[in-house]
Residue frames as a rotation matrix with the C-alpha (Angstrom) as fourth column:
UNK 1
-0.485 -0.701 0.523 85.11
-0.874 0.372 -0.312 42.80
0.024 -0.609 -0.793 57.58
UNK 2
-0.265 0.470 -0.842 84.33
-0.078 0.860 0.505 38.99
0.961 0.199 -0.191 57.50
UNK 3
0.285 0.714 0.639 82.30
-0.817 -0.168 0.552 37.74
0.501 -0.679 0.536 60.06
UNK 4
0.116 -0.249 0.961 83.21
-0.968 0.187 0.165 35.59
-0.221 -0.950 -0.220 63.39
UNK 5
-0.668 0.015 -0.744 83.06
-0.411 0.826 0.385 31.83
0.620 0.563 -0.546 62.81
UNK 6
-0.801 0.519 -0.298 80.76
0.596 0.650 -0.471 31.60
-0.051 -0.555 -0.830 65.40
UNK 7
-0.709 0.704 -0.039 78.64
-0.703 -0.702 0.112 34.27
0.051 0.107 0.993 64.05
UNK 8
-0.146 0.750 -0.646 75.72
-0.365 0.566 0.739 31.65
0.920 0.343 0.191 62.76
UNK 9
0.235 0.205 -0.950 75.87
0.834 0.459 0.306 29.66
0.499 -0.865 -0.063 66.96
UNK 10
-0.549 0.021 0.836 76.17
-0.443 -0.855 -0.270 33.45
0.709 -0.518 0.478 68.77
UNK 11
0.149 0.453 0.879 72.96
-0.938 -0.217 0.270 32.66
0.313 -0.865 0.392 70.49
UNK 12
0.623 0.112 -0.774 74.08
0.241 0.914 0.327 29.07
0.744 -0.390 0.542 71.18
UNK 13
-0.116 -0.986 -0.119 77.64
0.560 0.034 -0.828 30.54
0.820 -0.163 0.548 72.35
UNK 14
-0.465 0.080 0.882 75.85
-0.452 -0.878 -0.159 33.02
0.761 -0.473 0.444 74.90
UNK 15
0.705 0.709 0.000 73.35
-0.514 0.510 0.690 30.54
0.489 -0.486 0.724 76.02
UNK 16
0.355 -0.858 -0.371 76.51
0.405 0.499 -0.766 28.38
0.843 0.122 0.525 76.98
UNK 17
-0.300 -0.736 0.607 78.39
0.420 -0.673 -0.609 31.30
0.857 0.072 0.511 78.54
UNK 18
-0.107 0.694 0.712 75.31
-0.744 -0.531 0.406 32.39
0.660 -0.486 0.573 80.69
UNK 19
0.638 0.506 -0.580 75.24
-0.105 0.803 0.586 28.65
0.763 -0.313 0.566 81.87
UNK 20
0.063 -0.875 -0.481 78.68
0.736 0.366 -0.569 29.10
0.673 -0.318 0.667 82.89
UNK 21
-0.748 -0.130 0.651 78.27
-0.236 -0.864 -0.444 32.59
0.621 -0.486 0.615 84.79
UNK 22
0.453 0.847 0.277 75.30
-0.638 0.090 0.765 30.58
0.623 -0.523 0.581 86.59
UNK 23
0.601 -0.435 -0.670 77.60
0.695 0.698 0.172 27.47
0.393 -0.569 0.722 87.65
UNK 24
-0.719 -0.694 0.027 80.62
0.349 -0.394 -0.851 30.48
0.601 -0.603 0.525 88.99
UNK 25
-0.151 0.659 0.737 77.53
-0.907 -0.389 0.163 32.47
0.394 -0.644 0.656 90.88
UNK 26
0.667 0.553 -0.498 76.58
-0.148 0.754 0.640 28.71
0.730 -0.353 0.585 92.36
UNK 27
0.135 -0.833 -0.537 80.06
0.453 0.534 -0.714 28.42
0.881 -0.147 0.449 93.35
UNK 28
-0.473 -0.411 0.779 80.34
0.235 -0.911 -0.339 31.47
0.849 0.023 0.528 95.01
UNK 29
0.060 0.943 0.328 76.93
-0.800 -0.151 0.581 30.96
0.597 -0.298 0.745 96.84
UNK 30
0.464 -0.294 -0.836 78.52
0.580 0.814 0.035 27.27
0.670 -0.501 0.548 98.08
UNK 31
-0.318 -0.940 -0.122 81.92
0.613 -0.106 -0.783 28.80
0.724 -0.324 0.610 99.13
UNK 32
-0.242 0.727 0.643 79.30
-0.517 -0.657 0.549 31.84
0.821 -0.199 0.535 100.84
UNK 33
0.614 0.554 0.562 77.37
-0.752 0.194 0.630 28.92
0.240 -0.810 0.535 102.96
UNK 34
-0.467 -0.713 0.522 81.07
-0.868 0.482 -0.117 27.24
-0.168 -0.508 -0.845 104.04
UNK 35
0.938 0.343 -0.048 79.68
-0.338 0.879 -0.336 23.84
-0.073 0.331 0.941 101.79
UNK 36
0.691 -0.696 0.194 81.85
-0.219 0.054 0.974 21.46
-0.689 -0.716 -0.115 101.79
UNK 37
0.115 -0.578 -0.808 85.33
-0.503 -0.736 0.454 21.72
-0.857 0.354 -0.375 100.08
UNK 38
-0.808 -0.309 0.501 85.26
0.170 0.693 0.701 18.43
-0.564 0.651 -0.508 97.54
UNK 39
-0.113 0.856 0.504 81.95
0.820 0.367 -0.440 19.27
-0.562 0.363 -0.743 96.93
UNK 40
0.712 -0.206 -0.671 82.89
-0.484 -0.836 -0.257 23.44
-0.509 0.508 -0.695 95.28
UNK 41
-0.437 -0.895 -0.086 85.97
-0.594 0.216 0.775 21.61
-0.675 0.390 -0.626 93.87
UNK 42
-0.417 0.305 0.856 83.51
0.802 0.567 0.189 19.25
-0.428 0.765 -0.481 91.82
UNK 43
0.525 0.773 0.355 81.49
0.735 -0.202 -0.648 22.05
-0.429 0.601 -0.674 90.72
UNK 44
0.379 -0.214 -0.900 84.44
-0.542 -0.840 -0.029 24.11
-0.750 0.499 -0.434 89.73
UNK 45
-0.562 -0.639 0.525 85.39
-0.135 0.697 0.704 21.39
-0.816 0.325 -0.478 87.90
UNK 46
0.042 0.870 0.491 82.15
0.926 0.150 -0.345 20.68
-0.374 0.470 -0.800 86.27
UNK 47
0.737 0.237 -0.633 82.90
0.069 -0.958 -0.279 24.94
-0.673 0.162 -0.722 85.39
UNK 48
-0.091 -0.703 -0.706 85.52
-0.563 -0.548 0.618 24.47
-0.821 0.453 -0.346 83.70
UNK 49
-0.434 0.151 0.888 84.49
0.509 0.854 0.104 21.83
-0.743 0.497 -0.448 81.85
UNK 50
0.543 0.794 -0.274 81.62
0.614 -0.598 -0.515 23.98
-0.572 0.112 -0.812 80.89
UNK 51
0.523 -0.045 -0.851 83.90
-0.227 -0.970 -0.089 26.40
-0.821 0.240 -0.517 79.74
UNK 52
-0.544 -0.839 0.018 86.38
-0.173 0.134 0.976 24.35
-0.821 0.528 -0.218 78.04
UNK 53
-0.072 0.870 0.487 83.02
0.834 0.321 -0.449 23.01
-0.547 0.374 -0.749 76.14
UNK 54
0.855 0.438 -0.277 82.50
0.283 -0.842 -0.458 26.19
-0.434 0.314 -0.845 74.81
UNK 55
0.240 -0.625 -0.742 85.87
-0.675 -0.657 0.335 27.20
-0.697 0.421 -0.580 73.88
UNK 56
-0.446 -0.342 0.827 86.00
0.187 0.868 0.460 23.84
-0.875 0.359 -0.323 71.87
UNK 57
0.419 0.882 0.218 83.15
0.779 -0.226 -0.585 25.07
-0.467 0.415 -0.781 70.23
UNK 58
0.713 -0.168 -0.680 84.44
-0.345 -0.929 -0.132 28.35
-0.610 0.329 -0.721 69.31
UNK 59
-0.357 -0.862 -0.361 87.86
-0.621 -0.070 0.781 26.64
-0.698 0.502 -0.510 67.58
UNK 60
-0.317 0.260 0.912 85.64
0.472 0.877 -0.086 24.12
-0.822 0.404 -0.401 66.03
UNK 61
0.715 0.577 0.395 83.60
0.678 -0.433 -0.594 27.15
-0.172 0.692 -0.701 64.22
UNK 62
0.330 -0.572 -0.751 87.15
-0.758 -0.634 0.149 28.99
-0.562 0.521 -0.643 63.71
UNK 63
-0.635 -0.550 0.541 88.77
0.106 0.632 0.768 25.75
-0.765 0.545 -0.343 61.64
UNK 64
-0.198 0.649 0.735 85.65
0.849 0.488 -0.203 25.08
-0.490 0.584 -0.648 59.62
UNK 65
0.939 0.316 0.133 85.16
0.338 -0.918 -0.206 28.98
0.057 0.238 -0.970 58.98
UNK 66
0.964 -0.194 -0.180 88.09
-0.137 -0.948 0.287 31.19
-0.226 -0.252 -0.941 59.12
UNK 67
-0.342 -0.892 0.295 90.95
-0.279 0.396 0.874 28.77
-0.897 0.217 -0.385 58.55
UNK 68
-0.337 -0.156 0.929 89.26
0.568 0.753 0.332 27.01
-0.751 0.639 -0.165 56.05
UNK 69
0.843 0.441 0.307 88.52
0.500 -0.433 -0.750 30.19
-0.198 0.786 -0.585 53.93
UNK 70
0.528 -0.843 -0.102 91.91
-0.691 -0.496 0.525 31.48
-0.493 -0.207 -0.845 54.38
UNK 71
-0.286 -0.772 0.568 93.33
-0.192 0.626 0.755 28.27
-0.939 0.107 -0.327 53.20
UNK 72
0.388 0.484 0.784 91.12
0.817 0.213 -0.536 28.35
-0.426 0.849 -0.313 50.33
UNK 73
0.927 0.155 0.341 92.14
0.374 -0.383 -0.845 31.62
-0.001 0.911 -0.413 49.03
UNK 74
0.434 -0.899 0.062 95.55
0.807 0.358 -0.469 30.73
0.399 0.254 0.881 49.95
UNK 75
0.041 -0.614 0.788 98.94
-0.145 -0.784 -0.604 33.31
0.989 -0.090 -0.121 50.66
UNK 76
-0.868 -0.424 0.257 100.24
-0.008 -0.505 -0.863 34.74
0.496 -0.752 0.435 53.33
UNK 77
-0.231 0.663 0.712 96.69
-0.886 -0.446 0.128 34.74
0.402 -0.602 0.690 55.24
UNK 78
0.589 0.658 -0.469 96.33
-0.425 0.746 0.513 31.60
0.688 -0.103 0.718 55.23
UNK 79
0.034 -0.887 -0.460 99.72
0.508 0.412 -0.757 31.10
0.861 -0.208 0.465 57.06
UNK 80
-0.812 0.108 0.574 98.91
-0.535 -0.532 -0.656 33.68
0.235 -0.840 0.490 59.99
UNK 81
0.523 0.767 0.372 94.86
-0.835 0.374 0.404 31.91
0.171 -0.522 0.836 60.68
UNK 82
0.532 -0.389 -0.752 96.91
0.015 0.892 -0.451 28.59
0.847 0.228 0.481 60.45
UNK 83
-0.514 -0.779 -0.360 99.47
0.312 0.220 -0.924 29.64
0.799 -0.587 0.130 63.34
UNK 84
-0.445 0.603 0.662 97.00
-0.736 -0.667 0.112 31.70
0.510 -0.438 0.741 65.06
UNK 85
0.712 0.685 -0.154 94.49
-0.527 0.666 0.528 28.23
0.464 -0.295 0.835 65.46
UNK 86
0.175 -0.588 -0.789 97.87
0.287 0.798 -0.531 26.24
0.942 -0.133 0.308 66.32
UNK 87
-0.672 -0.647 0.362 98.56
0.008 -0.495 -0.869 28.82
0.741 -0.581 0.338 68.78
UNK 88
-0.145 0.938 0.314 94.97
-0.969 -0.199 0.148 28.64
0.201 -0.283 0.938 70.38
UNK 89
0.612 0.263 -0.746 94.95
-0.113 0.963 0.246 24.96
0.783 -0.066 0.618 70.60
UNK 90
-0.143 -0.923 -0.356 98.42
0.496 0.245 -0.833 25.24
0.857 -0.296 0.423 72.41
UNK 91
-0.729 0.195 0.656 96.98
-0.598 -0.647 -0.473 27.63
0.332 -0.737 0.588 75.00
UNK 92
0.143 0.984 -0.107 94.26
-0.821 0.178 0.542 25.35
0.553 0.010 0.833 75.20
UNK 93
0.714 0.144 -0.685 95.58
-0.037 0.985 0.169 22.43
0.699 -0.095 0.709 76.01
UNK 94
-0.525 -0.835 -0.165 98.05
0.190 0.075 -0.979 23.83
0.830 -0.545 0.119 78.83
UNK 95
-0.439 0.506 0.742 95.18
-0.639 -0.756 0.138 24.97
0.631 -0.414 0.656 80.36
């Protein structure tokens, strides 16, 4: 089976990930000592950011990897990673 496209940034993509599961535990720990409400609303902001950051990442290492080796050896695969990334962007950006 081919490997991830973020195989090769894993430990960047965890490091990341962990940062984010530290900013939701911060939140949590605000909302916890009744902080006020603009001030959890920036830092969930500042979480999602975080996350979206990361999920850029991930589509950046699927185009450059996975689409673009599909499109290289062509067919029918290349026409399913192709809708697949379109579909992933499109989920992305409603978000």
């Amino acid at each position: 089976m081919d490997h991830p496209g973020y195989s090769e940034n894993k430990t960047k993509v965890i490091k990341r990930l962990r940062r984010v599961q530290g900013q939701v535990k911060g939140i949590e720990k605000m909302v916890d000592d009744d902080r006020y409400c603009i001030d959890v609303l920036e830092q969930v902001s500042a979480a999602t950011r975080a996350l979206q950051g990361v999920a850029l990442a991930l589509m950046e290492d699927h185009l450059s990897h996975c689409v673009a080796n599909a499109i290289k050896d062509g067919g029918h695969e290349a026409d399913i990673k192709i809708k697949e990334a379109y579909l992933a962007i499109e989920r992305l950006v409603k978000s």
